[in-house]
N, C-alpha and C positions, 0 to 999 in steps of 0.2 A: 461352530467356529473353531479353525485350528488355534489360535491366538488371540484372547480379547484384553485389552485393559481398559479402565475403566477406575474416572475418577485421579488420575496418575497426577500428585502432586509431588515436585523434588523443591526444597529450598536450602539456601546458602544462607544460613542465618535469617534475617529478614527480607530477604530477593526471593521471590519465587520465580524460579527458573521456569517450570515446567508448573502450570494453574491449573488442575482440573481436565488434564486431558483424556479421552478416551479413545481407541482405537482397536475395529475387529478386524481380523483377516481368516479369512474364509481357506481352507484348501486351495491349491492353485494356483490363490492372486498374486499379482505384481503387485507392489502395491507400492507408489511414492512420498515419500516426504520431504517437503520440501518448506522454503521460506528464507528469509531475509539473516544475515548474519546476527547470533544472541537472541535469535528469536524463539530458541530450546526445543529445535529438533534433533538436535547431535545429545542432551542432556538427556530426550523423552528416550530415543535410540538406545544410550546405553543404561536405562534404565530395562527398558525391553529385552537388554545383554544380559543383564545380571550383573554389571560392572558396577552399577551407581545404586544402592537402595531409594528405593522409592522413602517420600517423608509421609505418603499418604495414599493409600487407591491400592487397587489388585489386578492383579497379571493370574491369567489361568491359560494353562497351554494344553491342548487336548483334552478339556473339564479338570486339568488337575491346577491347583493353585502353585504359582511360582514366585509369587512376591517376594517373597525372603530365598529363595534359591539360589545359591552361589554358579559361577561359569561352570564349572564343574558339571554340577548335576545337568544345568542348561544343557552342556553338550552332550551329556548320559542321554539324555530327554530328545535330544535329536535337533535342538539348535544351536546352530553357528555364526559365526561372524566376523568380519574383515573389520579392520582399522584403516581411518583418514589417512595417515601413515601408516604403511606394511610394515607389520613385524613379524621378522624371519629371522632365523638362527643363526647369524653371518656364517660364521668358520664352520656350519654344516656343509653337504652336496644339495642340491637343489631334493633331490633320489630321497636323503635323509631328514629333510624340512615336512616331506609331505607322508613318511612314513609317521614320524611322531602322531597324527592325526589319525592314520590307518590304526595302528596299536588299538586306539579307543574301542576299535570294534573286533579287532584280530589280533588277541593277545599271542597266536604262535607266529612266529617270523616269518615262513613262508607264506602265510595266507595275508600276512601285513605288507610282506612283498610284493607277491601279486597283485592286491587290491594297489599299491600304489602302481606298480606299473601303467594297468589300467587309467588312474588317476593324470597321470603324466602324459599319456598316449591322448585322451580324450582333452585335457589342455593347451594340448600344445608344447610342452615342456620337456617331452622324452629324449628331445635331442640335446638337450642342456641338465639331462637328469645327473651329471657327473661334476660339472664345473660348483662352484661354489655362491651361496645365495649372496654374497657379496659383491658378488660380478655383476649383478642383473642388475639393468636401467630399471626405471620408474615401471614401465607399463612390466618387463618379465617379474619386477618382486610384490606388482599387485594381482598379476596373475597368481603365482608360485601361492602367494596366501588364499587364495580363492581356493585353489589345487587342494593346499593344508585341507581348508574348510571341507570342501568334498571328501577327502580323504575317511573323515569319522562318521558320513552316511548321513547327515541329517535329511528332517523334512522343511524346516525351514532354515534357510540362509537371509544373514542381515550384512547388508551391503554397505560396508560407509563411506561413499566418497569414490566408489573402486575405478570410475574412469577421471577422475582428477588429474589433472597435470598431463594428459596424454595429446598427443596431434591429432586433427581429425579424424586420420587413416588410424592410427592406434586405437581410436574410438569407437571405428565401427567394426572394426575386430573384437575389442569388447563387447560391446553393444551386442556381435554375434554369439561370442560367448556367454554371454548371458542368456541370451534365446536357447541356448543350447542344454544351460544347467534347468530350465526350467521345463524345457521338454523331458526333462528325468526322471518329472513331478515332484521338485520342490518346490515348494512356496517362496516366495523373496518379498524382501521387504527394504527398498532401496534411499537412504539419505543422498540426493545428490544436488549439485548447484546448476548442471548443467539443462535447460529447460528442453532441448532438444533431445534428450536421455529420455528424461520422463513422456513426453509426448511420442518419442517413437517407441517405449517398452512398458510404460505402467499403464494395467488395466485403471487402478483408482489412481487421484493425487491427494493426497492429506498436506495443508498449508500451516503452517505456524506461526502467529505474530503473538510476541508478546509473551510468551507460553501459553497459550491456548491456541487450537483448532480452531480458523474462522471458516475455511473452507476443506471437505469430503466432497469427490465426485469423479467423473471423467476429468483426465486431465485437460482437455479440451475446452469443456464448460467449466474447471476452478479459474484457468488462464483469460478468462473473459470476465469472470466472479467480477465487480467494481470493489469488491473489500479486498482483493487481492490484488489489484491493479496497484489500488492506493497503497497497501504494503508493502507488496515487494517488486511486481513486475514492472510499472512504468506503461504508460497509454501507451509508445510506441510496440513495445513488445507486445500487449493485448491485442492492438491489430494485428501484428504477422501472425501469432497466435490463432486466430478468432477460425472458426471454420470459413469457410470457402462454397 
């Protein structure tokens, strides 16, 4: 497995946010997380980041242990990750948002250059490489941080939220975009609300109630789960859902 955790407790005092979860990811997979608001998959996610320490359980990335791993090493190691909210460098060029990422891997400036161009060009964003990351609407400064991510070469990218707040048509421009970063051969591992995301791009769904995992599977077959109906989705959406 390129990613397993295993046993993944986070608590806030006496809340446990995140109970005993575990989760593998195999090379390749899409893999969704998803569930009901407070239900500690955005908690288990950036525990996954290295933003949150775990209270309890072990994260091992490629056989090596990363429990206690700051973002830092994460990204040394080859994972990355977008925020619910894009954070980007305002008073940078969109050019110079996504070089900071290249650096990580091309400490001389023309090869940091290069690799971003590249970066920009395969984005979408080469024609806005100059203007400034404060200019960009919602969907260019969720892209532009996707760009950053790619920039430092990872093999797994963690996705939080990255088509939130977008139109349809913004969505399935993502939605392409995604298909694209994954044809690259990274691995992703997607937090998102939107059910029609996960059924059109995650191989698994991973569900969350309560902080625990009640359902691992096709997304197809968690969206019918009856433990998931009753949690998050709602009998009408399990019909549209249901295969055909």
């Amino acid at each position: 497995m390129l990613l397993e955790a295993r046993g993944i407790v986070k608590s806030f005092g006496a809340f446990r946010a995140v109970d005993g979860a575990d989760l593998a990811v195999a090379e390749g997979d899409i893999i969704g997380l998803i569930g009901p608001n407070g239900a500690g998959k955005s908690t288990f996610f950036n525990v996954l980041a290295g933003d949150t320490a775990a209270t309890a359980g072990t994260i091992t990335f490629d056989g090596r242990d990363i429990t206690r791993a700051t973002p830092e090493e994460h990204a040394q190691l080859g994972i990355a990750r977008s925020f619910q909210v894009p954070v980007t460098f305002e008073d940078m060029s969109v050019a110079e948002n996504v070089l900071v990422g290249a650096f990580l891997r091309h400490p001389g400036r023309a090869a940091a250059e290069a690799a971003t161009a590249e970066v920009l060009e395969f984005t979408g964003l080469a024609p806005l490489a100059d203007g400034r990351a404060r200019s960009l609407g919602t969907p260019g400064r969720k892209r532009l941080e996707i760009a950053r991510a790619l920039a430092t070469e990872p093999r797994l990218l963690l996705l939080d939220e990255a088509l939130a707040g977008l139109t349809p048509v913004e969505v399935r421009a993502a939605i392409e975009l995604v298909r694209r970063v994954h044809a690259r051969g990274i691995t992703l591992v997607i937090v998102e609300h939107i059910m029609e995301v996960i059924l059109t791009l995650a191989h698994r769904a991973v569900v969350f109630h309560q902080g625990r995992v009640i359902a691992d599977g096709t997304p197809r077959a968690v969206v019918a789960d009856p433990a998931v109906v009753s949690a998050y989705l709602g009998r009408s959406m399990s019909r549209r859902a249901a295969p055909r």
